[in-house]
Every structure is written in C-alpha cells, then in structure tokens.
C-alpha positions, 0 to 999 in steps of 0.5 A, spaced: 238 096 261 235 097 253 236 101 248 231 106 246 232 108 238 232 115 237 228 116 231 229 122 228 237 123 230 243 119 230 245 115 235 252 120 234 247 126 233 250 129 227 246 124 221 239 126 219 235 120 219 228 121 215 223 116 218 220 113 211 218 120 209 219 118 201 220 111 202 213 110 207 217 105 211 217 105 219 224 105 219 225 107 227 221 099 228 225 097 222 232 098 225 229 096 232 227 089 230 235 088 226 237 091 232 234 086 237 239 080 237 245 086 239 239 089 245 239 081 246 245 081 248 246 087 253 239 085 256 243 079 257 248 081 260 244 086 264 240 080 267 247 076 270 249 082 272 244 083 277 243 076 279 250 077 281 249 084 285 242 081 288 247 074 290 251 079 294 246 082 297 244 075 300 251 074 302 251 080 305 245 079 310 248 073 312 254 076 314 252 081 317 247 076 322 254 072 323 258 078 325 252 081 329 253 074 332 260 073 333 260 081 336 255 078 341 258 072 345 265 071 343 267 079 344 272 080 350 273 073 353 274 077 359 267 080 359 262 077 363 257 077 357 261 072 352 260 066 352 268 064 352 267 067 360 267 062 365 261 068 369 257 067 363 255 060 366 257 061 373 254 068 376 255 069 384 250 071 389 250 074 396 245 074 402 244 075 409 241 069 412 236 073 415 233 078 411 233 084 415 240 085 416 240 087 409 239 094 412 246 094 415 250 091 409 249 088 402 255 084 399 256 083 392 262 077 389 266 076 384 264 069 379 271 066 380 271 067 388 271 060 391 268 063 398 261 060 400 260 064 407 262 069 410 260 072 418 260 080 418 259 083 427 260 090 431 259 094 424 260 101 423 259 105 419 264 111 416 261 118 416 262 124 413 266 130 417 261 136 417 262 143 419 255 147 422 254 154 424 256 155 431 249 159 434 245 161 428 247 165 421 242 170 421 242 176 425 237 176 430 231 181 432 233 185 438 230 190 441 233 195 447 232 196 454 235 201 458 235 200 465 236 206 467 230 209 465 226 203 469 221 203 470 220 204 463 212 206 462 209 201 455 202 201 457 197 202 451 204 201 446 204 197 441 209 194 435 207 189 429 210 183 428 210 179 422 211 171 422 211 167 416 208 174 412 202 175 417 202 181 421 199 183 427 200 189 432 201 188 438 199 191 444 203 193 451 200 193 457 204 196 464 210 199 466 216 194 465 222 194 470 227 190 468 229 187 460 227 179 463 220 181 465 218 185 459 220 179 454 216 175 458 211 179 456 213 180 449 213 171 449 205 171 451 203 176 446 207 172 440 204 167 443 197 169 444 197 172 437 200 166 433 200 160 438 206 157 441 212 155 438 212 160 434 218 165 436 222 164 443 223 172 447 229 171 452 233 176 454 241 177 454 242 183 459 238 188 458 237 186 451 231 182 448 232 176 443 227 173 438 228 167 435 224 163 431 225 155 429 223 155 421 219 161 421 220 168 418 219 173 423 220 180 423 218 187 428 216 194 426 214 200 429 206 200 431 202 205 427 199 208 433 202 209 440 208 207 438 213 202 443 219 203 440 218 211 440 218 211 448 225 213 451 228 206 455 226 201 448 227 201 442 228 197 437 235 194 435 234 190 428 228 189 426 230 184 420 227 177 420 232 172 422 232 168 416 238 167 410 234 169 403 239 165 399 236 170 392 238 176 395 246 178 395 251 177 401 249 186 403 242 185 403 243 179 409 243 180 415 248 176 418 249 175 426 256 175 424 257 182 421 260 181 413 265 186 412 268 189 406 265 188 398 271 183 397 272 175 399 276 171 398 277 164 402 280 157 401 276 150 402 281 145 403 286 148 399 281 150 394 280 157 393 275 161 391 272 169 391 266 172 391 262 180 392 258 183 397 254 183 390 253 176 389 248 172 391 248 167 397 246 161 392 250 163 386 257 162 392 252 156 394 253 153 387 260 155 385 262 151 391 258 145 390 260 145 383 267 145 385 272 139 386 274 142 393 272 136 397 265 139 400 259 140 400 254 146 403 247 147 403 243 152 408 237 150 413 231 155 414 229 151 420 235 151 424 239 157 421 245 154 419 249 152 415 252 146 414 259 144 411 259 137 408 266 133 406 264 128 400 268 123 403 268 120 409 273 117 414 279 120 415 279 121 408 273 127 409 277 132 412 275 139 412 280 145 412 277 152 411 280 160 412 278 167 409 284 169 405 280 176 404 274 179 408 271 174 413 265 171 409 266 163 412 267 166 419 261 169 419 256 164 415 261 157 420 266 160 424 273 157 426 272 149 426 271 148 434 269 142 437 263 147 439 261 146 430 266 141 427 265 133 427 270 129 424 269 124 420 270 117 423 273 111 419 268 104 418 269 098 421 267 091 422 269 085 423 269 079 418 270 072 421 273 075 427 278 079 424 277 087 425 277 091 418 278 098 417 276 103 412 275 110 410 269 109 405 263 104 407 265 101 399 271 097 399 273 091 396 278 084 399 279 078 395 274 080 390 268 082 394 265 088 395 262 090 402 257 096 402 256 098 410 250 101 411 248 103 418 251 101 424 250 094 429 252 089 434 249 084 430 252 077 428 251 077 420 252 071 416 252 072 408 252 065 404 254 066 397 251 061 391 251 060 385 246 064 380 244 059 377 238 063 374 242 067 370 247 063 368 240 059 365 237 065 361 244 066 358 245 059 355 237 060 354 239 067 349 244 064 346 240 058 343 235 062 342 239 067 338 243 060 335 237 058 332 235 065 328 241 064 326 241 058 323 234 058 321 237 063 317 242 060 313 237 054 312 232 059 309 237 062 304 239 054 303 232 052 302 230 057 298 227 054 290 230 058 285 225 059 279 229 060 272 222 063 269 224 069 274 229 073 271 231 081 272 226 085 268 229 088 263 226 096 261 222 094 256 218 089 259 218 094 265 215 098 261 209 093 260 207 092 267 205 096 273 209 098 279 205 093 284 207 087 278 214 088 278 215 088 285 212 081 285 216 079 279 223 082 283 221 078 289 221 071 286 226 073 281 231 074 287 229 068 292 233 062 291 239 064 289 244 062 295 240 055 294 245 049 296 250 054 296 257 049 298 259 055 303 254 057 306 253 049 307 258 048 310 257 053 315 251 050 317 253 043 317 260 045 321 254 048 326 251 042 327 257 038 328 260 042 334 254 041 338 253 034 337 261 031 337 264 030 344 269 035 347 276 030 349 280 031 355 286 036 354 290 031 357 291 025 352 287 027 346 283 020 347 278 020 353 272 025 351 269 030 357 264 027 361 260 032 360 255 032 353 250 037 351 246 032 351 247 030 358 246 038 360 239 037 357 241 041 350 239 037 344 237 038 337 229 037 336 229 033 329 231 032 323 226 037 321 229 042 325 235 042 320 240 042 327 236 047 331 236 046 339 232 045 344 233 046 352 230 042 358 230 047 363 230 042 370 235 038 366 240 044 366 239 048 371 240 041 375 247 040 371 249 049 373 248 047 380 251 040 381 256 040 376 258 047 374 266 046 372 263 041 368 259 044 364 264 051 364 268 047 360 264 043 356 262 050 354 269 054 354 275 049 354 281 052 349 285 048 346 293 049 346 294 049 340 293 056 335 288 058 330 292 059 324 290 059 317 297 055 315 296 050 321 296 044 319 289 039 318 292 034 324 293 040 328 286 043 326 282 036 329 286 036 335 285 044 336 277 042 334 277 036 339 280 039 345 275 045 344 269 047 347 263 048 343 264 055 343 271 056 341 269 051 337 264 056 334 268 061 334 274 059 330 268 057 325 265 065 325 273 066 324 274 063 318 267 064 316 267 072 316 273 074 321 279 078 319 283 076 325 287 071 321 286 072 313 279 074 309 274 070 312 271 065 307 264 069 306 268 076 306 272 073 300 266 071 296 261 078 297 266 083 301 263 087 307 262 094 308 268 096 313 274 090 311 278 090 306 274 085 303 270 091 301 271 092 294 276 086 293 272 080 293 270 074 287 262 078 286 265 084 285 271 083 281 265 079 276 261 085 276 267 089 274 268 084 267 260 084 267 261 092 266 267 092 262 263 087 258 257 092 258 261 097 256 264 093 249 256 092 248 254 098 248 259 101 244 258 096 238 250 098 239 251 106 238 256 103 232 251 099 228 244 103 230 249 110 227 251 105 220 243 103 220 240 109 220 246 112 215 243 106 211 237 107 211 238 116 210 242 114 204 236 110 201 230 115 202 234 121 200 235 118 194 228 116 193 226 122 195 231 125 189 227 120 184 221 122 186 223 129 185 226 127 178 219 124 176 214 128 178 219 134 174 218 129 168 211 129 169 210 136 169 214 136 163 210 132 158 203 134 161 
C-alpha cells in the first residue's frame, strides 16, 4: 500500500495547504520526498504481508490435495473404495460354467466369502399373484332376435359397421329363421367387408354377440332400408367393445353394469374412492401410484383388465372387495380360480439342498442369487478373484500417489528470486496490467521451497514404501511380501519417490498370492495413534503397519483433526476446522496489520506536521510579499 499526498488539504482536512503559491516551491513533491523513508517503511511491511498471505495460499492448495486424497482412500475402512479394505485388493467374480445358463440365473458375492464353486438345478422362479377380467370388461355389441316373429324377413336390409373408425354398410339378403343362422350371415358379411379375424358373430339364445380381439368395433342403424327397424331384430348395444380409458367410468360401457355415482373398494386393506365422473386412467393412476401392494394396467387386445401384486410368492397375495358401489366387480369380478392366480414361491436347489424363497433375489452366506426363468438344468458357477479390478485400483491409486507427490515437490523445488518482491501501488502505477501479472507470477513462486514440513512429508512418503512391513507377532521378522516384490517400485532418483507399476508382475502377485499382498497393503498394528504416544511405541506401530495405515496416520498428522491440529493446518489453517482463523500465518498477519495500523497513523501525523510547516512559511511569505509591495506603492 502507498500513500497519496493530498496536495491541497491536510491529511486532517482542517489545515489549508498553499502549494508554493508565494514562495513558488512544489511543496506537494517536497513533503512527498521527506516523507519517502516513512512510505518506505509501510511498503515494506505491505510487502511481508503479502508474501505471507501468498505463503498461505500455497499451503493451503497442498492441504486441500492431502484431504482430497486422504478423503479419497482412507474413508470408511469398511467401504470397498478405500484403500484400508482388504475388497479393494480382492474384488469376487461370479459365472456360470456354461454361458447360457446365465439366462436362468446370475450369482454376485461378497469379497470375504471363501466359496470358490457352486451347483444350482430344478430352478423355478417366483411369480406374481395376478387377478384378470373374467370374460371381457366391456359391454359387447348385441342385437336381438325374436323367435317368435320367425321367420323374420331381412332382405335388402342394411346396418353400418365401424371397425377401427372404417365404416361400411352392410347388406342382408333373406328371411332368417332362427338367431344362429342370422349370425352366420352377419360373421361372412364382416368378413367379406373387412377381412378375417376381425370380429367374431355368435349367438347366445336368441341373442347375437359381436366380439373383437384388439379391434374397435361398433353398429348403427343402416341409412336406407334399415334392419334393426324390422319387427324381430334390433339392435340391443350398439357401442364398440373397448374400454376408452380418457373417458369417465359413466361414459363406458362395462359388460358388468356400474351403478350408483359413488365408489369405494379396498385393495389389500388399502382403501381408496373414486366418481362416476372420474376417468378410468386417473383410478388407474391413483391405484399405481399407491403403496396397496399391486399394480393395474388394461389391455385393448384382450379387454381385460389385470391386477398385478408387486411381490411374489406368498408374499404377492391379492385381496379385493367393493365397500361402496360395485366398481372392482364390475372391471375384475370376485377372485376365483376361473380369474385368479396366486403367486408361487421360488425354489432351487443349490449343492442338493432345496431352497425356498418368496422373492427371485435372496441372499445366503453373503451371496445373492437372482433366479430368472425356470429350468431343470444342472448349473455350476465358479466364483474367482477380480484380479482386474483389484489392479485398476492400486493402478488409480499410484496414479493419484504420484500427482500428489509431484505436487509437494514442485512446491519443494520451486526457485524463489528475491528481485521479485509484491508491487507496491507506485510502482503499480507505472506498469501495464499484462506486467504485473507476469511480475505477481514470478514474485509468488518459490516460496514453500525447501520448506522443513512439507519435506518431511515428502521424504516420510517415500520412506513408507520402500521400509518392509514386520510381522505383528514379534516385531522382528518382516512380511514376505515387499512392494518391490509385487512388482511397485520407484522410477529413479530423478522421479523424486514417484512409482511405477509392472502390471504382469502384480497381477500374478493379486492371483497367487492375494492375502499377501492384502496385508502387505492394509495390515494394522495394535497399537493406537495418539499424539502423546510414546517414540518406541510410534516405530513399532510405523513397523507393523501396512503401507496404508502408514500413509494414513501420515495424512493424520499432516492435515487431520481426529487426534489434534494436524502439523500443516497448524502453520496455514483450513477453511472449515478450527484451524481456520487460529493458526501461525494468520496470527503473523494479524501483528503485520496492527504494525500497519502503528504506520499509518504516525504518517497521517507527520504529512499533518509538514503541510502545517510548509502553510505556515508560505503564509508568511505571502504577508512579506504584501508588506513589500504596500512599501513600494508608497515611495513611488
């Protein structure tokens, strides 16, 4: 920060200063210049200031990349993502011998299970209870026949029939006897009119039913010689045969008749009410959307409607009963075996011994089978360790090693150049705004170089990996297992402890030697990690640690808050801990303000005692000028 000399006021604003008006001196560059030392001094100070607050900021991006890290691998040690979890070396597979019989089956395993085969036969699967319209929902179209106005004369008569919104007339042609031999008619019309399989014509008693699979169909009366105005025929319903889910319960046509403008029914204890003004797919809706335990859905093909239990086996049980009006009755009827399937249990066999279960997804001794289709067929499954992903972990975890370490390095190797200090404003003031980023870059680099704690840490980093792992029994012997001998190792002393990975070597560690490498990675001492704990206790917990527990009390003591301020949080603080405002930095910033504020104030004082100086003298010259001249005026 510089001061900026005010050349007309005071620094108090109650003194006027005359800028050399009498005496023609720049006074303003004057008191600039005796002031210089004083400016001096608070740049300065200015300049620590901020070399600390840029200091912070480099600590800071280390510590965030340490929590991100530590975050990363040693959450949870429970959790198959860190590091400390012996499922992040050792990842289980399941298959079916033979590919095909995955259609019936897939088998997914804990990582701690220690069965390697399994023989699954006679599966079947569980299914879901479903309830379905008995016949069909609609009403069908029906038309009348009077025996006893037989023979009843047709010929020349016609009626419209619509099918899926075409229309034609059809077009009688004799006398008709009884109901079946008129409906035999009416079938080779329809037919001949819009081909087979379109509509079916059959007679109950003296009544004739057109039905229709997936297809819209409805009559009229003909426009010219009409049929259904002959005494003996008529038509009884002429509306098409398919529920219109839009429309509301009273502008179906339900071959069960709804009655009454109010309902109310239960489904599985579960109560619900609707209107005859409601819509069809808006009880559809409020049914599916509910936690009754069932599921329905209506078919235009088949005109039924299906209830479905959301579970199966003996767990899918349906219940259903109309409380109010006869809405469930009239769309699935009472549950009978003529409408009504109950769900049944699955079962299989799994090495000889039978199994029973409501679901298709169970889990026994940590393995969770997932039955499919139903088969006789003897199916083994051999279970193996994932070798692969267990490699891509420790692959993304020296990865992510190395940017770490590569980072506390860079910091570590930085130069610092002491021709680079902060700009003060003056010299701000000089340069363009592309000059003092360039400036501000260089001036900022080199600061955490060689710094003792971030050494430490780096140096501790490449200790763990290369000092062998003791056995816990006696503290003496070392494990077998090395990181070298897995085939991780560092790349140099260029690389500065970075590692490399030679992939066969450790994938042939992971398949024939996984416990090995499982504790070599995450073996834990028995000994705690205190702050106050003693420097032996410290090195047997260190030896009978495996890399990462090593690592992680590192990270602990590093930017942890577990057991105490960790040493980094102490010297910059974090965003979020209670390091934030109390720390080394922060509390030197602080005296560099106060020191600041000593500064400025003795500045504004001895700029207020200059400019009085400086007012007093040109007032008086300006008196002696007046003198003079009053003098001269009087002699002339």
């Amino acid at each position: 920060m510089s001061i900026s000399l005010n050349s007309t006021t005071s620094s108090n604003g109650n003194t006027s200063s005359i800028s050399g008006l009498a005496s023609g001196m720049d006074t303003d560059s004057i008191i600039e210049g005796m002031m210089s030392a004083s400016q001096a001094k608070i740049d300065k100070v200015n300049q620590q200031k901020q070399l600390l607050e840029w200091k912070q900021e480099n600590y800071t991006t280390i510590i965030s990349k340490l929590k991100t890290f530590k975050d990363k691998y040693f959450g949870s040690s429970t959790s198959s993502s860190s590091s400390l979890s012996s499922a992040f070396y050792s990842s289980k597979v399941a298959a079916t011998a033979n590919e095909a019989d995955s259609k019936y089956v897939s088998v997914t395993t804990s990582d701690s299970t220690n069965i390697s085969a399994l023989n699954l036969s006679n599966i079947q699967i569980a299914t879901q209870s479903v309830a379905k319209t008995a016949q069909t929902a609609s009403s069908q179209i029906t038309m009348g026949f009077d025996l006893a106005s037989a023979p009843v004369d047709l010929t020349g008569k016609t009626f419209d029939m619509t099918v899926n919104g075409t229309t034609r007339t059809l077009t009688l042609s004799k006398s008709y006897s009884t109901a079946q031999e008129l409906a035999t008619d009416i079938q080779q019309l329809a037919n001949d009119a819009f081909g087979t399989d379109r509509v079916s014509v059959t007679n109950s008693g003296d009544n004739i039913i057109m039905n229709s699979d997936g297809t819209s169909v409805s009559l009229a009366a003909g426009s010219t010689n009409d049929a259904f105005s002959v005494s003996g025929f008529s038509l009884i319903n002429s509306q098409t045969s398919r529920v219109d889910l839009t429309k509301s319960i009273a502008e179906n046509s339900f071959a069960t008749a709804i009655t009454g403008d109010s309902f109310a029914f239960t489904i599985n204890g579960k109560s619900f009410d609707c209107s005859s003004s409601d819509s069809i797919s808006s009880i559809i809706n409020k049914i599916n959307k509910s936690d009754c335990g069932a599921k329905i859905s209506y078919s235009s093909i088949t005109d039924k409607f299906s209830l479905t239990s959301t579970a199966t086996g003996s767990d899918g049980a349906l219940t259903i009963s109309d409380e109010t009006g006869n809405f469930l009755t009239s769309i699935i009827g009472p549950l009978t075996a003529e409408n009504y399937t109950q769900g049944t249990n699955a079962s299989v066999y799994i090495d000889g011994a039978k199994v029973t279960r409501s679901s298709n997804t169970f889990t026994i001794d940590d393995i969770t089978y997932n039955l499919k289709a139903n088969t006789s067929n003897s199916i083994d499954i051999s279970i193996t360790d994932n070798t692969s992903k267990a490699l891509e972990n420790i692959k993304n975890f020296v990865s992510d090693y190395n940017d770490l370490l590569g980072s506390i390095n860079t910091k570590l190797n930085e130069k610092y150049n002491n021709d680079y200090l902060p700009l003060t404003d003056a010299q701000k003031d000089e340069m363009s705004e592309s000059e003092i980023e360039k400036w501000t870059e260089k001036a900022k680099t080199g600061l955490l170089k060689n710094d003792s704690t971030l050494s430490s840490i780096a140096s501790s980093l490449r200790a763990i990996m290369y000092t062998p792992v003791a056995n816990l029994a006696d503290n003496s012997t070392n494990l077998s297992v090395t990181m070298a001998s897995i085939g991780i190792s560092t790349s140099g002393y260029s690389s500065q402890g970075k590692l490399v990975i030679d992939e066969d070597k450790l994938t042939e560690a992971l398949k024939n030697n996984c416990q090995g490498v499982i504790d070599l990675f995450t073996q834990s001492s028995d000994k705690t990690y205190l702050a106050a704990t003693t420097s032996n206790l410290k090195k047997e917990r260190y030896n009978e640690s495996g890399i990462m527990n090593r690592i992680s009390d590192l990270l602990e003591n590093s930017v942890g808050t577990l057991y105490g301020k960790g040493s980094l949080l102490k010297i910059a603080g974090y965003e979020g801990t209670s390091t934030e405002k109390e720390n080394t930095i922060t509390r030197s910033i602080k005296r560099y303000n106060q020191k600041l504020d000593q500064l400025l104030d003795a500045f504004k004082l001895e700029e207020t005692r200059y400019r009085s100086q400086f007012t007093s003298m040109e007032t008086y010259i300006n008196q002696m000028n007046t003198t003079a001249s009053y003098l001269s005026n009087s002699f002339s």
